[in-house]
Residue frames as a rotation matrix with the C-alpha (Angstrom) as fourth column:
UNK 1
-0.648 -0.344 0.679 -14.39
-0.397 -0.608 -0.688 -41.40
0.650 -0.715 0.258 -33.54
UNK 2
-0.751 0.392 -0.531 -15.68
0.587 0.765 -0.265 -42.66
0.303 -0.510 -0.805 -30.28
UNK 3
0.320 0.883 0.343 -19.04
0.324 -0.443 0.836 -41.12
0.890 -0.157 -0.428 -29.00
UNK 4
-0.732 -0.621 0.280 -18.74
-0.083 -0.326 -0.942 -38.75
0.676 -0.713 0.187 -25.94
UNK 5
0.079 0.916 -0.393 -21.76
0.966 0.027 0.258 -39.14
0.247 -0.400 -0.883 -23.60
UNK 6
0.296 -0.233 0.926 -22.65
-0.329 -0.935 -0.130 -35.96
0.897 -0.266 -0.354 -21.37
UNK 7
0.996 0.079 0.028 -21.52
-0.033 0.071 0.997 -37.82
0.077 -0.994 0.073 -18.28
UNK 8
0.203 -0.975 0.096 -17.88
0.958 0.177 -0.226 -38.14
0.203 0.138 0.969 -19.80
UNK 9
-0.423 -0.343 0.839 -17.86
0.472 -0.873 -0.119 -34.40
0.774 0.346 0.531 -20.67
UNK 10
0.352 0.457 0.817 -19.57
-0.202 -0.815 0.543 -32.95
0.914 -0.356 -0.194 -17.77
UNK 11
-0.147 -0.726 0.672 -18.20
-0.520 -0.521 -0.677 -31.59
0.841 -0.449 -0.301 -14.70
UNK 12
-0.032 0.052 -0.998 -17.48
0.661 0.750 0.018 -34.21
0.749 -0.660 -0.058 -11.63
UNK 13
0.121 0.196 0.973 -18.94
-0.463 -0.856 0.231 -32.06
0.878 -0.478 -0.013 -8.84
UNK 14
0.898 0.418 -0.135 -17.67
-0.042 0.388 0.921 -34.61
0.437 -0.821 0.366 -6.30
UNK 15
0.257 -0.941 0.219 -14.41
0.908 0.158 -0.388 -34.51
0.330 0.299 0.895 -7.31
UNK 16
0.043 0.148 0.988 -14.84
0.317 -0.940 0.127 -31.26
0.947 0.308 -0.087 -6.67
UNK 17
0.451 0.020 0.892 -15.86
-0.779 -0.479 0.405 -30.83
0.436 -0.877 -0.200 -3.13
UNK 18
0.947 -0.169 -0.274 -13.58
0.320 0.586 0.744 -33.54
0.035 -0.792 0.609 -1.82
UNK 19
-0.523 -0.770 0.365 -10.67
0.680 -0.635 -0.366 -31.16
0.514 0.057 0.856 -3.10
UNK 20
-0.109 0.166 0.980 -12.48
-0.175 -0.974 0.145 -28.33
0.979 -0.155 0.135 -1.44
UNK 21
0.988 0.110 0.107 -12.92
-0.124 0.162 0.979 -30.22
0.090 -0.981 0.173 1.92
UNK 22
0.131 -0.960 -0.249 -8.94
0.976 0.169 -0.137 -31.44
0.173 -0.225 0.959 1.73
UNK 23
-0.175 -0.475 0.862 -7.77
0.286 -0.863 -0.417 -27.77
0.942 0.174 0.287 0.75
UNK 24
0.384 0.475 0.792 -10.14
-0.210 -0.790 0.576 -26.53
0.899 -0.388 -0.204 3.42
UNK 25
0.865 -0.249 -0.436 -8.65
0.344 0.926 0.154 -29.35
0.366 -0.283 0.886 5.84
UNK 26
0.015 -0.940 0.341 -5.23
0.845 -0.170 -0.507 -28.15
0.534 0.296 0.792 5.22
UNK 27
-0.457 -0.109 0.883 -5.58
-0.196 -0.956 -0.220 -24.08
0.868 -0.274 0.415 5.56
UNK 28
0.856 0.322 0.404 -7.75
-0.420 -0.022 0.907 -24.86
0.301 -0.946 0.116 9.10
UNK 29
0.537 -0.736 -0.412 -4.21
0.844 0.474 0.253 -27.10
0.009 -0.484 0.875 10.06
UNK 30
-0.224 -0.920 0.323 -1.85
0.693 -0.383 -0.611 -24.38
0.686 0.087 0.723 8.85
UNK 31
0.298 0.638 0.710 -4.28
-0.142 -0.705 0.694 -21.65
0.944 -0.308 -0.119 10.75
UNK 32
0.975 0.033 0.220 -3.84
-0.222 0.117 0.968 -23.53
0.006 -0.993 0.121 13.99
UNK 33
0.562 -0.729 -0.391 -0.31
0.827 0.505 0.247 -24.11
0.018 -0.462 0.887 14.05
UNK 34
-0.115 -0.372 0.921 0.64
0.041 -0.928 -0.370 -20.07
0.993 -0.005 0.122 13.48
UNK 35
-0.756 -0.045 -0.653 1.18
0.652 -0.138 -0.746 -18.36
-0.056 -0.989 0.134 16.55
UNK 36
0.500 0.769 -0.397 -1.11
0.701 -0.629 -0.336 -15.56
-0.508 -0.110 -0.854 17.85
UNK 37
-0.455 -0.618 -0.641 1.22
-0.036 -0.706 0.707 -12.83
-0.890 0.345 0.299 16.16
UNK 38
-0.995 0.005 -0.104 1.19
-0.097 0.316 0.944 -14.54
0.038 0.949 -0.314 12.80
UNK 39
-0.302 0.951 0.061 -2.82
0.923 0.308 -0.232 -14.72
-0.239 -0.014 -0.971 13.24
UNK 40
0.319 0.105 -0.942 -3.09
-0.004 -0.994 -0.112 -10.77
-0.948 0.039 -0.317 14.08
UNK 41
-0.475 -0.878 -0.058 -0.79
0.036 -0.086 0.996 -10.62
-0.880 0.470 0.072 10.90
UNK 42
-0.981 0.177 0.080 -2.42
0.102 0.118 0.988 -12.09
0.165 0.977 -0.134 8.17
UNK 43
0.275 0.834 -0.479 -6.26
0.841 -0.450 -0.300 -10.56
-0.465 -0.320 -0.825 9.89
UNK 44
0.070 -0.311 -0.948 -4.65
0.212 -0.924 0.318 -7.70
-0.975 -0.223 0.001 8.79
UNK 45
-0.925 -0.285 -0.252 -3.73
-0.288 0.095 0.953 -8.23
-0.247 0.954 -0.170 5.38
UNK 46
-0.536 0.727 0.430 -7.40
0.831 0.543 0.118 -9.82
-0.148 0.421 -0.895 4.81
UNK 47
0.372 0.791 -0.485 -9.11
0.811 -0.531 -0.245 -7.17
-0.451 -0.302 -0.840 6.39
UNK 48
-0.138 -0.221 -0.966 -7.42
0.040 -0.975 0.217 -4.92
-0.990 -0.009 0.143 4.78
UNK 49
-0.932 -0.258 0.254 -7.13
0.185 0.262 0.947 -6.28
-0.310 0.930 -0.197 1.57
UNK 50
-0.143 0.976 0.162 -11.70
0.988 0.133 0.073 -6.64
0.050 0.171 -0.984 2.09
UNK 51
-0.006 0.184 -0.983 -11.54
0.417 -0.893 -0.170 -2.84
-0.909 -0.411 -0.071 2.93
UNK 52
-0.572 -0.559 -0.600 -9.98
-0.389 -0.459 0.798 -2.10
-0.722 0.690 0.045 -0.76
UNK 53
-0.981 0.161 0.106 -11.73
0.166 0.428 0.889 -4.21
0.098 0.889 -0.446 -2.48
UNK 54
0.032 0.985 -0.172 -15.70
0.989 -0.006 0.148 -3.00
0.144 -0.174 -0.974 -0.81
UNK 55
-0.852 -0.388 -0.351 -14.26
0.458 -0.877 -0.145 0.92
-0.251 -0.285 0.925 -0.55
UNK 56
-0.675 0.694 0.251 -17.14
-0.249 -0.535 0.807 2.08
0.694 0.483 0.534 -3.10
UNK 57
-0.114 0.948 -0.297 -19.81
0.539 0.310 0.783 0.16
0.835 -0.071 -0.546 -0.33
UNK 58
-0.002 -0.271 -0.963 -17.97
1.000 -0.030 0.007 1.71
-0.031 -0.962 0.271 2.69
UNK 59
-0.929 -0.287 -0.235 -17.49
0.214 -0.932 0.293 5.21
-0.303 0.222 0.927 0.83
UNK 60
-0.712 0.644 0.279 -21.30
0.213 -0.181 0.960 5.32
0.669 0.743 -0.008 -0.07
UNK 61
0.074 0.652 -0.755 -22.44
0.904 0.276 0.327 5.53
0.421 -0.706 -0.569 2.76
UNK 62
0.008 -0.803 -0.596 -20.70
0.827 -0.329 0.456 9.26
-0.562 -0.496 0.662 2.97
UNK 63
0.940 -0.063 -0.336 -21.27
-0.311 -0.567 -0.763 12.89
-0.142 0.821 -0.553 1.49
UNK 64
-0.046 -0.898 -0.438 -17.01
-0.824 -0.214 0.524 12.37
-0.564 0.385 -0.730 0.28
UNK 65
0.195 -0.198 0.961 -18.22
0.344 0.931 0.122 9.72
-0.918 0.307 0.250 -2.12
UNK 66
0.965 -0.004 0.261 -18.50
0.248 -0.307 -0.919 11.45
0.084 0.952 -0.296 -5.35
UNK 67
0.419 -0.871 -0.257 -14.93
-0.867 -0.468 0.173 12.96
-0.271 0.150 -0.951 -4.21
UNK 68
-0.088 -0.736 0.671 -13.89
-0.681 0.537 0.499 9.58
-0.727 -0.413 -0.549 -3.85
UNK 69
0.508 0.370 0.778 -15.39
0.590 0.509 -0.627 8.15
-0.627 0.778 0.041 -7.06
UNK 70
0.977 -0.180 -0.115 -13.49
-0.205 -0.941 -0.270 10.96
-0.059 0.287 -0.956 -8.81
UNK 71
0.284 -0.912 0.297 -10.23
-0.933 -0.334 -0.134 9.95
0.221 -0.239 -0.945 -7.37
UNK 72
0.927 0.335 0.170 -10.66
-0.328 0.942 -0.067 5.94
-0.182 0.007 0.983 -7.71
UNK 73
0.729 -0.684 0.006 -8.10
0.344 0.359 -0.868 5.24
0.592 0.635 0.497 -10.31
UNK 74
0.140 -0.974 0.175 -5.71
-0.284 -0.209 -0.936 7.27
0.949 0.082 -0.306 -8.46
UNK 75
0.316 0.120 0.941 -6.31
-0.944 0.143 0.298 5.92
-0.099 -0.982 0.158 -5.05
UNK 76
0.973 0.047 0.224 -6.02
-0.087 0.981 0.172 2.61
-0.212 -0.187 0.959 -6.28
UNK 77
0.499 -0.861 0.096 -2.50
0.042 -0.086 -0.995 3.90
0.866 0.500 -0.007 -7.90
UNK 78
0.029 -0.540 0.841 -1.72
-0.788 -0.530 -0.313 5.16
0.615 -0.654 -0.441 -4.48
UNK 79
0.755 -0.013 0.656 -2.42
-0.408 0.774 0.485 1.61
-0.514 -0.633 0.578 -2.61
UNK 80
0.946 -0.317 -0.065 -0.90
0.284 0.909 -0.304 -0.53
0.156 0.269 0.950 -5.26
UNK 81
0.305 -0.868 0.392 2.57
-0.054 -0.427 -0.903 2.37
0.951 0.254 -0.177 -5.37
UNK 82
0.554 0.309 0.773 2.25
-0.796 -0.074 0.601 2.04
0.243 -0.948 0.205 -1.57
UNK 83
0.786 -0.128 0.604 2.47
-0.148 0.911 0.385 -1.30
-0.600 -0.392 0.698 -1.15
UNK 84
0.915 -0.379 0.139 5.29
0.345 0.556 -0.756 -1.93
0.209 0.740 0.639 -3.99
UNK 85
0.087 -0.679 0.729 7.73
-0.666 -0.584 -0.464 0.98
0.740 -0.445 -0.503 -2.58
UNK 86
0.161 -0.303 0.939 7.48
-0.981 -0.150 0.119 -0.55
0.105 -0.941 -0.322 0.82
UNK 87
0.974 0.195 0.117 8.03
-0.191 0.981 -0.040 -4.29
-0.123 0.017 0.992 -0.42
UNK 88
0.467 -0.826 0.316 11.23
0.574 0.011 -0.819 -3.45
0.673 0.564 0.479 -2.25
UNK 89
-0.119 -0.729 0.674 12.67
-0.630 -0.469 -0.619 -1.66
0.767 -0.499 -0.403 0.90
UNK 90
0.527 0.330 0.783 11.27
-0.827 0.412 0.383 -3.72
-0.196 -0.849 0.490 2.96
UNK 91
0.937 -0.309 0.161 12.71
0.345 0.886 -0.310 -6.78
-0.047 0.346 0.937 1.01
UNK 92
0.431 -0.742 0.513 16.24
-0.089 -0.601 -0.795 -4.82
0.898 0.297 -0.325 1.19
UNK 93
0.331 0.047 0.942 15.99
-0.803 -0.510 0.308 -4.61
0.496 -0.859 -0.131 4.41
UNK 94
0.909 0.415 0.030 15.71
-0.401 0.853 0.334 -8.38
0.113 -0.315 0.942 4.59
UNK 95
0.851 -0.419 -0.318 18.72
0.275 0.870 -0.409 -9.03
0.448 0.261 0.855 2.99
UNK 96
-0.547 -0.816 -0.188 20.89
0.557 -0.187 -0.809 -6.46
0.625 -0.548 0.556 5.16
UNK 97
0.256 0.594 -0.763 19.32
0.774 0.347 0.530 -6.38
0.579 -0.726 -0.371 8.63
UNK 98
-0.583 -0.625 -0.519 22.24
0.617 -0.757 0.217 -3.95
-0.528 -0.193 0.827 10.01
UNK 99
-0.741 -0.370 0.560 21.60
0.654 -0.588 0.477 -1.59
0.153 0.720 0.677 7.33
UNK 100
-0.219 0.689 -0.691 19.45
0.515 -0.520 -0.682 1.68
-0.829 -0.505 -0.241 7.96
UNK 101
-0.919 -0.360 -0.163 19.83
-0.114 -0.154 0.981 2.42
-0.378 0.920 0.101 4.27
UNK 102
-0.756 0.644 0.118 16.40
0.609 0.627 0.486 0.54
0.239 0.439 -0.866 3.42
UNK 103
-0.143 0.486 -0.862 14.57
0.821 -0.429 -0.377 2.95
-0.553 -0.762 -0.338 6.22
UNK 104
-0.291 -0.159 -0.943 15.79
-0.217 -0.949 0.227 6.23
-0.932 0.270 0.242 4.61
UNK 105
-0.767 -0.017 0.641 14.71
0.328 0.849 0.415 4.79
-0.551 0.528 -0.646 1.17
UNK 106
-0.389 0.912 0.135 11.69
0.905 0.405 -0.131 4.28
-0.174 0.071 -0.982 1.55
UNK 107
0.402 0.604 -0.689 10.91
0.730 -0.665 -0.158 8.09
-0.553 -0.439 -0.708 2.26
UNK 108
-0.323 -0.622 -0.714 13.22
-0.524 -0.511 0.682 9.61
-0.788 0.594 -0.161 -0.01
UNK 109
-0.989 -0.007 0.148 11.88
0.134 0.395 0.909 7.14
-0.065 0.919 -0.390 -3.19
UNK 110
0.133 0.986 0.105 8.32
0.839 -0.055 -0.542 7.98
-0.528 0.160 -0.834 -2.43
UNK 111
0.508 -0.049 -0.860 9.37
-0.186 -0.981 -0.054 12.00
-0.841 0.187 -0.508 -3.28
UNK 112
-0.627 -0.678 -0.383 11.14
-0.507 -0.019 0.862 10.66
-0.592 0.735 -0.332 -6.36
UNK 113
-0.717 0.642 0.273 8.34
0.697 0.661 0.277 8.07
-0.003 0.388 -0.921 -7.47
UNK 114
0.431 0.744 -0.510 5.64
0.456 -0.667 -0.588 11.66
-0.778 0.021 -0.628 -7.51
UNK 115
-0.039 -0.466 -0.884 8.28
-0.546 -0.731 0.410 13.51
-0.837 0.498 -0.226 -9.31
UNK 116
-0.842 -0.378 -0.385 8.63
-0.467 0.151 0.871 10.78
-0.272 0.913 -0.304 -12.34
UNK 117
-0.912 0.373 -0.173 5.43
0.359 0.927 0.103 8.85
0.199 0.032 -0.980 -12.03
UNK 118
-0.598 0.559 0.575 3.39
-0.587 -0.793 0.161 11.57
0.546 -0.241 0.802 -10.49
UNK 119
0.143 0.252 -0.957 2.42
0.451 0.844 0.290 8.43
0.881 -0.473 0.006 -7.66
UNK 120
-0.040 -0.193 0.980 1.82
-0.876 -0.465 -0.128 9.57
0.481 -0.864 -0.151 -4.14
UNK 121
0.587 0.677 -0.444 2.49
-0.029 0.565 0.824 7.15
0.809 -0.471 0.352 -1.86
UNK 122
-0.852 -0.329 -0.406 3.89
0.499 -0.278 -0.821 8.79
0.157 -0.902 0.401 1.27
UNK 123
0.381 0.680 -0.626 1.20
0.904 -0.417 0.096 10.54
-0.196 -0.603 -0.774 3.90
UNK 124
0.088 -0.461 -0.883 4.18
0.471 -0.762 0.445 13.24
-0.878 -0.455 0.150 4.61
UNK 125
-0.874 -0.482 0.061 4.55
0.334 -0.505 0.796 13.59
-0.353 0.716 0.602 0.84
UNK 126
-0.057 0.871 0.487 0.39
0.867 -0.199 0.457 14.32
0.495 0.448 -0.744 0.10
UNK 127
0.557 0.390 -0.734 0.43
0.784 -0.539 0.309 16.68
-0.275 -0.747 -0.606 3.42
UNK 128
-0.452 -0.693 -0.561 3.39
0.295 -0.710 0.639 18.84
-0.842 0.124 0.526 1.56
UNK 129
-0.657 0.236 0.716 1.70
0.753 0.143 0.643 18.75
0.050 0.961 -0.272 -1.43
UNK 130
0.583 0.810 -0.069 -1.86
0.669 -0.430 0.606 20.04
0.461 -0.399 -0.792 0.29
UNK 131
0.577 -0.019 -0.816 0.15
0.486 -0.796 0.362 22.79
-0.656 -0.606 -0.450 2.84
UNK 132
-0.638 -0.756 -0.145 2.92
0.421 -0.500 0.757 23.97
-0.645 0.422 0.638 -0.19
UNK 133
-0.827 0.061 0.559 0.45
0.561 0.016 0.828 24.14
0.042 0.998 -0.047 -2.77
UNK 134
-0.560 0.828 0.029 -3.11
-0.791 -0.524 -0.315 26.72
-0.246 -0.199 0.949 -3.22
UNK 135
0.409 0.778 -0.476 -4.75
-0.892 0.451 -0.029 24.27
0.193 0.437 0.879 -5.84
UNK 136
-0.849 -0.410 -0.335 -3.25
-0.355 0.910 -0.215 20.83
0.392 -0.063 -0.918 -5.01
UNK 137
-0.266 0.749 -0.607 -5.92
0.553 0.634 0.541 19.15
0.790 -0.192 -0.582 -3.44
UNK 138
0.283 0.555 0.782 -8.73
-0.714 -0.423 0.558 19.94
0.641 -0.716 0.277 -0.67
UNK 139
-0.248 -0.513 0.822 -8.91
-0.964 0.216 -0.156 18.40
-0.097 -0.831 -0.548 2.94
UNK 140
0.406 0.625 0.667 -11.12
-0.652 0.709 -0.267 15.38
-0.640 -0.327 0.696 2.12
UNK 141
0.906 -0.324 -0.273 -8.64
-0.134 0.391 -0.910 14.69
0.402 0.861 0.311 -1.27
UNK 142
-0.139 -0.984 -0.110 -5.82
-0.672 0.175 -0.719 14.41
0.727 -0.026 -0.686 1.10
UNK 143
0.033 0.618 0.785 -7.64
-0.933 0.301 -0.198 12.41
-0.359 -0.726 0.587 3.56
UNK 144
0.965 0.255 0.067 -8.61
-0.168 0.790 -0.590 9.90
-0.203 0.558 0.805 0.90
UNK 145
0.562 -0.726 -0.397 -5.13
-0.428 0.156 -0.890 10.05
0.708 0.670 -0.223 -0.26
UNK 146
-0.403 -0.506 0.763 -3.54
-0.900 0.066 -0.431 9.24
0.167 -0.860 -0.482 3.36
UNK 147
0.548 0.468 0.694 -6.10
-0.434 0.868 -0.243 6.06
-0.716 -0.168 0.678 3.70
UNK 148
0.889 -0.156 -0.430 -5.34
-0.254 0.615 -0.747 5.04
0.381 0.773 0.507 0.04
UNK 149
-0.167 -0.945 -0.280 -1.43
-0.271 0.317 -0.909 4.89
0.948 -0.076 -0.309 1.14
UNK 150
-0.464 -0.139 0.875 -1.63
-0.869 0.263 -0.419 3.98
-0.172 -0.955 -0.242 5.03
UNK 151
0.722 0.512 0.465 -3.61
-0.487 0.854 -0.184 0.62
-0.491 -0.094 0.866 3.40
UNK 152
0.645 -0.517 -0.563 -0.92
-0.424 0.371 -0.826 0.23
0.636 0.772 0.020 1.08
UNK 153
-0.309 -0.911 0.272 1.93
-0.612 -0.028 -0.791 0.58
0.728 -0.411 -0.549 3.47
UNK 154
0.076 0.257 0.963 -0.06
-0.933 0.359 -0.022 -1.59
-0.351 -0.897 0.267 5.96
UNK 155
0.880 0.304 0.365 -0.29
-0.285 0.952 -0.106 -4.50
-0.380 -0.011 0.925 4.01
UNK 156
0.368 -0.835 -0.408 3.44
-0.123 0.392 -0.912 -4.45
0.922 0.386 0.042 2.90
UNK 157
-0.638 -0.576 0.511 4.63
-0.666 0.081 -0.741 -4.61
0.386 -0.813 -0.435 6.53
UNK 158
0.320 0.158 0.934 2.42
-0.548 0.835 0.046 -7.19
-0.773 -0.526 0.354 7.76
UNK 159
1.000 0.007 0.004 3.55
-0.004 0.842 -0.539 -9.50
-0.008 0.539 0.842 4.72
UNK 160
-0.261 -0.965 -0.020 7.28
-0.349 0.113 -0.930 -8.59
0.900 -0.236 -0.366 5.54
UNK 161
-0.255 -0.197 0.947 6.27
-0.951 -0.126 -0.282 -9.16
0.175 -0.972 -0.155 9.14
UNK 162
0.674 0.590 0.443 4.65
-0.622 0.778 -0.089 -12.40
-0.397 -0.216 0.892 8.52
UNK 163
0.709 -0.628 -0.321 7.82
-0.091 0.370 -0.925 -13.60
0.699 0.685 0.205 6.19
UNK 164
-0.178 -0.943 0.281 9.99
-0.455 -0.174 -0.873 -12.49
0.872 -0.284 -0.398 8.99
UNK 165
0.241 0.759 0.605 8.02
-0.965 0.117 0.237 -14.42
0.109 -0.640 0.761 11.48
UNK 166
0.926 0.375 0.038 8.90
-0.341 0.877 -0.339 -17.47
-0.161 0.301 0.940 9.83
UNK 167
0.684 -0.705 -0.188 12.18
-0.008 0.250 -0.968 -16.78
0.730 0.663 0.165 8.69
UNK 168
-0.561 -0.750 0.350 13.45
0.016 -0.433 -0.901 -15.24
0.827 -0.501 0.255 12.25
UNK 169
0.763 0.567 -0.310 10.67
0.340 0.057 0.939 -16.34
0.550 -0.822 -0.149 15.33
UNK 170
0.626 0.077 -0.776 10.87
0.776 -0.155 0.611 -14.09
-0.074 -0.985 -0.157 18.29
UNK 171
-0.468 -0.867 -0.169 12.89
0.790 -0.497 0.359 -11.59
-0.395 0.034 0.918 16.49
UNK 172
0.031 0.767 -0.640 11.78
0.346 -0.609 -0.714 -7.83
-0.938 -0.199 -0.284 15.26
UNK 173
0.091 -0.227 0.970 11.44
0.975 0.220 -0.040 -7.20
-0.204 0.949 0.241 11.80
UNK 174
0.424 -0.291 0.858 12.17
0.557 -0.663 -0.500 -3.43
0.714 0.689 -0.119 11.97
UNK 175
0.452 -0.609 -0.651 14.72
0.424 -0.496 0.758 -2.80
-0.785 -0.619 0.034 14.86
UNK 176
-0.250 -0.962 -0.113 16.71
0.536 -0.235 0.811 -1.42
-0.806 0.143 0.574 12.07
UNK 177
-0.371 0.519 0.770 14.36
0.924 0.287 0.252 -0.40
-0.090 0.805 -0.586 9.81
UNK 178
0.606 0.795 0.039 12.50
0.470 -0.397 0.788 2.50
0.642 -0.459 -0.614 12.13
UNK 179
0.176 -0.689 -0.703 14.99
0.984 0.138 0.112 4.81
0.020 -0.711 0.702 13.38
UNK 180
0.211 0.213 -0.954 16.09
0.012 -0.976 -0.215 8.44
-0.977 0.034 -0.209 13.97
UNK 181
-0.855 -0.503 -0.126 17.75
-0.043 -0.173 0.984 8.34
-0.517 0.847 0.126 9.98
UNK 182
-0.755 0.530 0.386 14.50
0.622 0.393 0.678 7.20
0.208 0.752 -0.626 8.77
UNK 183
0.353 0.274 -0.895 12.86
0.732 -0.676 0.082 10.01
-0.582 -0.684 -0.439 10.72
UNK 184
0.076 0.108 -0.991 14.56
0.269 -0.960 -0.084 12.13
-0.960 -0.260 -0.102 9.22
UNK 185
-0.903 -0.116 0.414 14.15
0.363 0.309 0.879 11.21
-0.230 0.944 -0.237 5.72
UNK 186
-0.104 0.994 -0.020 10.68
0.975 0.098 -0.199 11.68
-0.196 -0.040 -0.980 6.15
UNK 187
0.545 0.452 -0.706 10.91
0.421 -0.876 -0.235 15.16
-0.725 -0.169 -0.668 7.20
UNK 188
-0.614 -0.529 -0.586 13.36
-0.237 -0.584 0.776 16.05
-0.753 0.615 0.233 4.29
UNK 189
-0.876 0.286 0.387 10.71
0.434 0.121 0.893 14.66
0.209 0.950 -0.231 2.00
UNK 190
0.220 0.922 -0.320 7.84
0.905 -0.315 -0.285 16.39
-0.364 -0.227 -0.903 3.71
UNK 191
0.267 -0.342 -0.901 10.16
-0.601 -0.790 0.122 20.12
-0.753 0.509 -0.417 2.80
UNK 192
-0.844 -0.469 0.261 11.23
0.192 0.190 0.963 18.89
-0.501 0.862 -0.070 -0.38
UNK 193
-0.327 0.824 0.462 7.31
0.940 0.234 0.248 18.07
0.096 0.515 -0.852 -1.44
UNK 194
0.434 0.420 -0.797 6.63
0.574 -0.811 -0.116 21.71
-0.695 -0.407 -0.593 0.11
UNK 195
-0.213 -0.651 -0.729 9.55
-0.217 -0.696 0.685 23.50
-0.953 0.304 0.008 -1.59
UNK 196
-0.896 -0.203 0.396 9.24
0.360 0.193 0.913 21.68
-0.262 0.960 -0.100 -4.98
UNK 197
0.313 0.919 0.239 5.35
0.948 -0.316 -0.027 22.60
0.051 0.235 -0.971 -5.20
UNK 198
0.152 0.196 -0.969 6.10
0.471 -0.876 -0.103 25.82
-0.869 -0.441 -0.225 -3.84
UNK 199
-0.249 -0.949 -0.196 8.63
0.064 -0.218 0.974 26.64
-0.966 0.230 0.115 -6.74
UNK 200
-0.664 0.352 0.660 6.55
0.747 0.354 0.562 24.74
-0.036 0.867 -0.498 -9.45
UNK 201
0.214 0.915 -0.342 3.63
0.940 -0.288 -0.181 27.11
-0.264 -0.283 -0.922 -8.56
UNK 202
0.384 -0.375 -0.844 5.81
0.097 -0.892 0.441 30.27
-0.918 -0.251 -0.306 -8.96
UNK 203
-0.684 -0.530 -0.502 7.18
-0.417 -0.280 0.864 29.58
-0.599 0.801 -0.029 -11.97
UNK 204
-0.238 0.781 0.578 3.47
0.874 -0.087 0.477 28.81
0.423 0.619 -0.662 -13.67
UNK 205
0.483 0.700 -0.527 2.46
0.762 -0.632 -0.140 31.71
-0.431 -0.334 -0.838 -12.02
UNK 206
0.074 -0.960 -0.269 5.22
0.093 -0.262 0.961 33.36
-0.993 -0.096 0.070 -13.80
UNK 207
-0.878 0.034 0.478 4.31
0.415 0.552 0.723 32.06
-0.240 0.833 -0.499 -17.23
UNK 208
-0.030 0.889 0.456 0.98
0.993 -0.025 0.113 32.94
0.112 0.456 -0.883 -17.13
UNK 209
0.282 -0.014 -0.959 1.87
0.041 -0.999 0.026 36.79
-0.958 -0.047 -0.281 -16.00
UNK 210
-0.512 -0.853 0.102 3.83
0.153 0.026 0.988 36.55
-0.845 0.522 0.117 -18.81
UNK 211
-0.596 0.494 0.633 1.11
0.801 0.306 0.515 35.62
0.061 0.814 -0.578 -21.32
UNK 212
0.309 0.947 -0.092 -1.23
0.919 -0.322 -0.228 38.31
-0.246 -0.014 -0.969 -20.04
């Protein structure tokens, strides 16, 4: 066998940073040839993304941290269910523009995705929870829950909005999307989330007369 030296086997750190100056090269070209839209866009998605990922430094600074250390795991359920709900309608949406189908969806699969999955990631569906229910959660656990989803749902519409930028300049990516049907999806899933707690609550309360 031939001998390896350690200059064979060790790591070409020039090689290195002349790929990191190209790369960097590159992303500073693509950067400047976006419009101002498509800039705002993907600011958005960073900055949001850096919010999620530094929450514990931003949330320490706050008496609602221990709540919010408490409720990590499921916040982070509620960003990632967020953002995945509103890709997959959103990405519907793409493929029939016309259609108002994708809109109403969204808000009606969030109140199905709690029921099997026990995932919140509608605002309208945490705020039924909190006003149907006694013990569901306090004000600062729906609070936290509203951020956790309003980051989700933010970064799936700017990354449809930035796709649709590209795919369709100067057009709107949710004239059809954002309408009175989807409106009123919402509010049937804001009473649904009210009524179904309301119901669940009555019939444990029911059960437990029972036992005594």
């Amino acid at each position: 066998m031939l001998p390896i030296s350690r200059k064979q086997i060790g790591r070409d750190w020039m090689e290195f940073f002349t790929i990191l100056v190209w790369a960097t090269v590159i992303l500073i070209m693509f950067l400047a040839k976006l419009k101002a839209f498509q800039d705002v866009l993907i600011a958005i998605i960073l900055g949001t993304l850096m919010m999620i990922a530094n929450a514990d430094f931003f949330f320490s600074h706050f008496r609602i941290y221990k709540i919010y250390k408490v409720l990590r795991r499921s916040l982070l359920k509620d960003v990632i269910g967020a953002s995945a709900l509103g890709l997959l309608c959103l990405s519907l949406h793409g493929l029939w523009p016309e259609a108002k189908g994708p809109g109403v969806a969204l808000h009606l699969a969030s109140l199905a995705a709690w029921v099997v999955c026990g995932i919140q990631t509608h605002p309208l569906l945490s705020a039924g929870l909190w006003a149907g229910g006694r013990n569901q959660m306090t004000k600062v656990q729906l609070f936290l829950r509203v951020l956790a989803q309003a980051a989700g749902s933010i970064i799936a519409f700017a990354v449809f909005g930035l796709y649709w930028s590209f795919r369709f300049p100067g057009e709107g990516p949710f004239s059809h999307f954002l309408g009175l049907e989807s409106a009123c999806s919402a509010a049937v899933t804001f009473a649904a989330s009210v009524a179904h707690i309301r119901v669940r609550d009555a019939q444990a309360a029911k059960d437990l007369a029972k036992v005594s």
